[in-house]
C-alpha positions in Angstrom: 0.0 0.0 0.0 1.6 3.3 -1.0 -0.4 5.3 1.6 -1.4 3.6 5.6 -4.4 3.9 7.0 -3.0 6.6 9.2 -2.5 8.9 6.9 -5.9 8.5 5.0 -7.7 8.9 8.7 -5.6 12.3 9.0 -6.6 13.3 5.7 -10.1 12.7 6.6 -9.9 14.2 9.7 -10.9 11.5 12.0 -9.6 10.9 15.5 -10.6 7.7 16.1 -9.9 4.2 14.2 -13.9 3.0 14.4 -14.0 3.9 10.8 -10.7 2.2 9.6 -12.5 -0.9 7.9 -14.7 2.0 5.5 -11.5 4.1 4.9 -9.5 0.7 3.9 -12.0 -0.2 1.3 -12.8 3.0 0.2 -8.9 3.3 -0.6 -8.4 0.4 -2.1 -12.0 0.8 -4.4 -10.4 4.9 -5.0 -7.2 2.4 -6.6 -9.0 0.4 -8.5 -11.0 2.9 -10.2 -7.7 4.7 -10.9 -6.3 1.9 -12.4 -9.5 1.1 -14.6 -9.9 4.4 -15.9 -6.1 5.6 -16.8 -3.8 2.1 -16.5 -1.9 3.4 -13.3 -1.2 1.5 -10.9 -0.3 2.2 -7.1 1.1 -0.9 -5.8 3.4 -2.8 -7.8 1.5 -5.5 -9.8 1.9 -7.6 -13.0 -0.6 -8.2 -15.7 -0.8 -9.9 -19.0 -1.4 -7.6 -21.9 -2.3 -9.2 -25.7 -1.1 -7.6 -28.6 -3.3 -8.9 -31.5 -0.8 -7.3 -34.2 1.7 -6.6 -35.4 2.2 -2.1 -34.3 1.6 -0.4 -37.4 4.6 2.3 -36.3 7.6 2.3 -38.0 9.6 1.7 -34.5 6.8 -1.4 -33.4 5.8 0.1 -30.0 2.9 -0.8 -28.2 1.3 1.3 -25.5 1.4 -0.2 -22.1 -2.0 -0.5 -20.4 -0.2 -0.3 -17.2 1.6 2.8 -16.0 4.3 3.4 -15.1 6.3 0.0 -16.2 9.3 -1.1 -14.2 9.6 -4.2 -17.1 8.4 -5.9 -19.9 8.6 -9.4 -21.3 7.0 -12.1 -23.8 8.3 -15.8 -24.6 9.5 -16.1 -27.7 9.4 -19.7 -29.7 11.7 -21.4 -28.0 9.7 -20.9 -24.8 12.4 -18.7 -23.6 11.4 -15.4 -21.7 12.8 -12.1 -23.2 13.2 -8.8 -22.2 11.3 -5.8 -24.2 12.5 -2.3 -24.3 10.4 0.0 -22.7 10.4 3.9 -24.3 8.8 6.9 -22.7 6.9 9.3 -25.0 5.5 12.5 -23.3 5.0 10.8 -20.1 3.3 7.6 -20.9 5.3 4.2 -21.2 5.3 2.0 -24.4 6.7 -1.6 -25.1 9.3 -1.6 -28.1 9.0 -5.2 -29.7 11.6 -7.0 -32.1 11.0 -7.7 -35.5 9.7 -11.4 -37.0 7.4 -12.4 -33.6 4.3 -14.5 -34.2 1.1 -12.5 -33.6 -1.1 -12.3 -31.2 1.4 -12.0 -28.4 0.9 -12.2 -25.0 3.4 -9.6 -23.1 3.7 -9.6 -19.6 3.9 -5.6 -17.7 5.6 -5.5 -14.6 4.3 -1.9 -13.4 3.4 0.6 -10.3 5.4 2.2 -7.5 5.1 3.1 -4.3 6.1 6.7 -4.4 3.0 8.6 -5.8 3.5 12.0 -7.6 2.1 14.4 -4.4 -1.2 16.1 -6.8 -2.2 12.0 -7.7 -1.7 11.4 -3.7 -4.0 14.1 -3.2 -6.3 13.5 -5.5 -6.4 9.6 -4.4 -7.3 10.9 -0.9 -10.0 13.0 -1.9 -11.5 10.2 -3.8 -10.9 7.9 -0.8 -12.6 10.3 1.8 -15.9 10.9 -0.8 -16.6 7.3 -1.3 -16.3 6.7 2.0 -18.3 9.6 2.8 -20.9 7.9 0.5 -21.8 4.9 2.7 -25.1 6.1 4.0 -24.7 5.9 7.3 -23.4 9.7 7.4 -24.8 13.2 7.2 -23.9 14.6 3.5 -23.9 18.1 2.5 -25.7 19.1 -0.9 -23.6 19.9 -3.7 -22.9 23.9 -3.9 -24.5 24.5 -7.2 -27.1 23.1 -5.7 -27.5 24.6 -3.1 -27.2 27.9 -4.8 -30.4 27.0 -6.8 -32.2 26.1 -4.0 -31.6 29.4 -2.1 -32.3 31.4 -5.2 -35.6 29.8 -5.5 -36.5 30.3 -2.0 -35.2 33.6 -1.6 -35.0 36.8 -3.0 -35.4 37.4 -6.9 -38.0 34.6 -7.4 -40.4 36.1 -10.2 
């Protein structure tokens, strides 16, 4: 886990552990959707990703679905395992494969770290604290907007 519980329950501003369960899940469900929606990963893992074809780029690199990527690797004919090249352009992470491999290919992404950039740590936080907010069993306040409308209707200027 990049971040312990005690950090996400002084982020939420709790002084007690009662709610440690709701925070843990809520973290770990804030990760998952992180992962699901841009390929980055927060704990070091390692997935499978299929290549159906040949890259149609001049220098045969395939965009990692898993960011950032500490390694690469496919088995080649022989069943031996060999190591891909990994190239960063403008911040995201691609595979570099060899020439004459047999498509589809199966590559195998060795990525995530445990030191998070500090605006995705804050941002991961934030998530974590509104879905755990979200449970139910807590008071939750109305969305500004809202809010506004609501006041405007009720108030002054209606008419």
């Amino acid at each position: 886990m990049a971040i312990d519980i005690a950090k996400v329950r002084a982020w939420s501003r709790k002084g007690h552990q009662l709610d440690d369960p709701a925070l843990q899940i809520a973290w770990e469900a804030a990760q998952r959707e992180l992962e699901m929606r841009t390929g980055w990963c927060t704990d070091p893992v390692t997935r499978t990703q299929y290549v159906p074809a040949e890259p149609d780029n001049a220098e045969r690199l395939v965009r990692l679905e898993r960011q950032p990527a500490t390694a690469a690797t496919y088995v080649d004919s022989a069943t031996v395992t060999q190591s891909l090249t990994l190239v960063t352009v403008n911040g995201l992470q691609y595979a570099q494969l060899p020439d004459a491999l047999t498509y589809p290919l199966i590559i195998t992404v060795s990525a995530g770290t445990n030191t998070l950039n500090p605006l995705l740590e804050m941002a991961l936080l934030q998530r974590t604290i509104q879905l755990e907010a979200s449970r139910g069993d807590d008071t939750q306040t109305l969305p500004g907007a809202y809010w506004d409308r609501i006041c405007s209707m009720i108030g002054k200027g209606i008419g």
